[in-house]
N, C-alpha and C positions, 0 to 999 in steps of 0.2 A: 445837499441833494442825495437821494438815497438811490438803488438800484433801481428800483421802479419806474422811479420819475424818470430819469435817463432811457428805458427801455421805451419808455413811451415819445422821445424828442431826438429818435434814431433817423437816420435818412432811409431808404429805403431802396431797392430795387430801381424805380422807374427816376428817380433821380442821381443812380449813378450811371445808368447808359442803355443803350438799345439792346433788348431780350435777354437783361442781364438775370441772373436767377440766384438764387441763396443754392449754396454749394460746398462742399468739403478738402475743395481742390487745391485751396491756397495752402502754400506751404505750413506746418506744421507748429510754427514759432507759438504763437496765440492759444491755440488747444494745451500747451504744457506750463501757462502760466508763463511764457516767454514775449518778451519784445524783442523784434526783431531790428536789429544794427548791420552793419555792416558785415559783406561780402560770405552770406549766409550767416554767420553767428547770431545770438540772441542772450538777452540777460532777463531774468525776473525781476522786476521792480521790486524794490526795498521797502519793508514793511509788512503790514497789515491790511489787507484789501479783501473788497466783494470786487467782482469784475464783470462785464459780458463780452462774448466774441460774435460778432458777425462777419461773413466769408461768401463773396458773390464772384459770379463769372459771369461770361457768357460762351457765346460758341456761334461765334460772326466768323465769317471768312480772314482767309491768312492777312494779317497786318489791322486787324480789326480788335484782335481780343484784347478783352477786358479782365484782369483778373482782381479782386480789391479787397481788403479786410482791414476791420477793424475792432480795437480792442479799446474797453472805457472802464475805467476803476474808483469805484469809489473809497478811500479811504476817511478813518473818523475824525481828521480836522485839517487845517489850510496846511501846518503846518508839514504834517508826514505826505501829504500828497506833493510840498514843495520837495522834499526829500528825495523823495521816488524820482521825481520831474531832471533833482538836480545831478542825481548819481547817473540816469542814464545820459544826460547830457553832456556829463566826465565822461562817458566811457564814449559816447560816438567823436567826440574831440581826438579821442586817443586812436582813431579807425585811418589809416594808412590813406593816403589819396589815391594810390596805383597798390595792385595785388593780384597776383598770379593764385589761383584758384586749379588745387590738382583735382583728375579724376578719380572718383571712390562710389565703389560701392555700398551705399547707404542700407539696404537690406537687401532681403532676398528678392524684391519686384521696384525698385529704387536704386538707379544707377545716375552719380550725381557725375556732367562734363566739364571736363576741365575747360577753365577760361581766365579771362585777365576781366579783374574789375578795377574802375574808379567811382573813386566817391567824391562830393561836395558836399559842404554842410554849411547852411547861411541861419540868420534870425531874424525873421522877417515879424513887422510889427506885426500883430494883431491884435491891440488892446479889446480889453482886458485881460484878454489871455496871455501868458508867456507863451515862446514857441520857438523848437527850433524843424528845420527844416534839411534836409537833407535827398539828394538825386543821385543815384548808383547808375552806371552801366555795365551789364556786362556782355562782353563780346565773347560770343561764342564760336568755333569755327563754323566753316561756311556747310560741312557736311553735318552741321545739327540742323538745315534746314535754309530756306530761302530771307525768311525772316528773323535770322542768328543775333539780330542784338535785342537782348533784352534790357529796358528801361524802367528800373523800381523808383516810383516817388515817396519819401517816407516822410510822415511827418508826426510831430510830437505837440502836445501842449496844455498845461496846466493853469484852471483857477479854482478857487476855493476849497475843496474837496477832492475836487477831478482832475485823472491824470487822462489823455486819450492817447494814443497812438494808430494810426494806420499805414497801408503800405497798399501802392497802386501801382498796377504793373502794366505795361504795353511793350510791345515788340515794333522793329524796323529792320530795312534794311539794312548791310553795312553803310558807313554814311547817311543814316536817315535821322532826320531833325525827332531832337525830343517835345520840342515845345510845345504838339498839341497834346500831348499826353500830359506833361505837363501843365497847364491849362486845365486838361478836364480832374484831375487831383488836386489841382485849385479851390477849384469852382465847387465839389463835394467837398472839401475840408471845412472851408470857409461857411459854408453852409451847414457842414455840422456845426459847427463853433456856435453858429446864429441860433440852432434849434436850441440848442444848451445854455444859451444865455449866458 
């Protein structure tokens, strides 16, 4: 499959959430040729690739937001695109389960807060596809705000040619269940898999 065909079997807006809109907002990983891992870091997949990024939000009331992006690569056979699929899968293996996150100044209008993340990382079937899977929190203190935990779903998966990665983020309270967030990064993942055949 070449870049086309994929720009064209994209999910789009109204199927990832209410008044979601194409946006700049999501963090920065995806624009530098990065996939995004673990507790902010990111790695460029290995190899040779064409890619596309798409990056949506929205702007719902506190405990509503949606933030989502995704990245989809095509490389020139099954095999480099397993390559890509498999190195970043060594590296999210090697991502700590628990991790203390300092505060840094990222540039001059980007101040990043300190917090403690955990990660998961499971393989969930989705034939044809390979696929791994993986749910960060990071808890932030309580003076970032009423809705301080933030909950990234990421997910990765490879067939033929194509590697995809995205990353879907919702906030909670402290103590607040991730599962429907979880669920609707589901529900769009799964659904992009379908479009892609």
């Amino acid at each position: 499959m070449n870049l086309d065909q994929v720009e064209k079997r994209l999910v789009g807006p109204k199927e990832i959430g209410s008044k979601v809109r194409p946006t700049n907002s999501v963090p920065d990983f995806y624009r530098n040729g990065q996939v995004p891992l673990c507790s902010l870091s990111s790695k460029q997949p290995t190899g040779t690739f064409d890619a596309t990024v798409r990056e949506y939000a929205n702007s719902g009331p506190k405990g509503t937001e949606v933030r989502y992006a995704q990245f989809i690569a095509t490389f020139k056979d099954t095999a480099s695109a397993s390559r890509a699929y498999n190195d970043l899968k060594k590296n999210a293996e090697w991502c700590p389960g628990k991790k203390h996150i300092d505060g840094k100044r990222v540039s001059k209008n980007d101040l990043r807060l300190p917090h403690d993340d955990t990660w998961k990382l499971t393989e969930p079937i989705t034939a044809p596809w390979l696929r791994f899977h993986a749910v960060e929190l990071q808890k932030y203190d309580r003076s970032a705000g009423e809705y301080n935990w933030l909950h990234a779903i990421y997910d990765y998966a490879t067939q033929g040619n194509l590697l995809i990665s995205t990353i879907y983020m919702g906030r909670t309270e402290p103590d607040g269940t991730s599962k429907p967030i979880e669920d609707r990064a589901e529900r769009i993942f799964t659904e992009q898999l379908d479009k892609l055949g």
